[in-house]
Structures are given as C-alpha cells and as structure tokens.
N, C-alpha and C positions, 0 to 999 in steps of 0.2 A: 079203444082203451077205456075203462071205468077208475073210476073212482080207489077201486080195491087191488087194481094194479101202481099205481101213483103211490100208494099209503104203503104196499109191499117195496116198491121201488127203495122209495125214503127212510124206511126203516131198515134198511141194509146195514150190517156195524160196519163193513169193512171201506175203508173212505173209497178205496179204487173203483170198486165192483159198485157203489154208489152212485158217485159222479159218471162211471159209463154208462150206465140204466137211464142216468137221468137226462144224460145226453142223450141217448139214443132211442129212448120210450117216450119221455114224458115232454120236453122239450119241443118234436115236432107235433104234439098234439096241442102244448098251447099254441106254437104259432099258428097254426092253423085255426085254430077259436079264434085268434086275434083277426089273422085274415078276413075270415068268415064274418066276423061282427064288422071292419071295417068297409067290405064289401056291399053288406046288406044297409049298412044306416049311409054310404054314400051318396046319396040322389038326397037325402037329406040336410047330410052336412061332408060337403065335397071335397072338405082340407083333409078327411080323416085319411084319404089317398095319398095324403103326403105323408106322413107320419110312416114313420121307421119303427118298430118293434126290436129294441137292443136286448138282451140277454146276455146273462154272466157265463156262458162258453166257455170266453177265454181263462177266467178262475176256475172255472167246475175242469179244464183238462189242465191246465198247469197243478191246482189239488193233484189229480187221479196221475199227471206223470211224477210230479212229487212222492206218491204215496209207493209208486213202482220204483222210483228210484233208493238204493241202497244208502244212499246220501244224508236222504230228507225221509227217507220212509220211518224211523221212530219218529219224526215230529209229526206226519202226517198222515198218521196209521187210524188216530182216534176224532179225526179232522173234525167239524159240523157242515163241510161246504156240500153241496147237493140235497139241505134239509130246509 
C-alpha cells in the first residue's frame, strides 16, 4: 500500500465506506510497520516485545455501524472518525 492509497482512503465523504477502508486497508499496514519496527530494534531494547499496539477499531466500527444504522445514520453520515 502507498502513501496515495491512505490519502484516497481518508478522503472518502461517506463516514461508512471510510471507516471500512480504514479498517480494512490502512490499519493492517500500520500494525504491521509497527510490528516490523518493534521486531528490528528488539536485540536493542527488548521491552519493545512487550508493548501492545492498541488502535481505535472499536470507534472506527461502532462510527461505520452507526452510520449504517437508520437510527444514528443522520447524525453520523458527515462523521470525521477514520480521518
């Protein structure tokens, strides 16, 4: 993935069709940078094996079921979550 997919993702208007790109595109490419960086500097500083990498998932699919739902979808049609 680049750079020019990430900026396409993010620029989506619509909140649903946003937060699931970003879920599903952009999201497994930072963990994986993160992995990769904790991976490579661990012989150096060995606690970075501990560390957890958390991400806002649980908001970016509550937004996108929100934005699907009839209920909440005028409130969360013009959202900013997944930016």
């Amino acid at each position: 993935m680049n750079i020019t997919t990430i900026e396409e993702a993010l620029n989506i208007p619509g909140t649903s069709l946003r937060c699931q790109l970003v879920l599903d595109e952009v999201q497994p490419v930072l963990l994986q940078l993160m992995d990769e960086f904790k991976n490579k500097y661990a012989n150096a500083a060995p606690e970075l094996l501990n560390y957890h990498v958390h991400t806002y998932e649980a908001s970016l699919r509550t937004t996108m079921h929100d934005a699907r739902n009839p209920k909440y979808a005028n409130k969360k049609q013009d959202s900013q979550s997944g930016l």
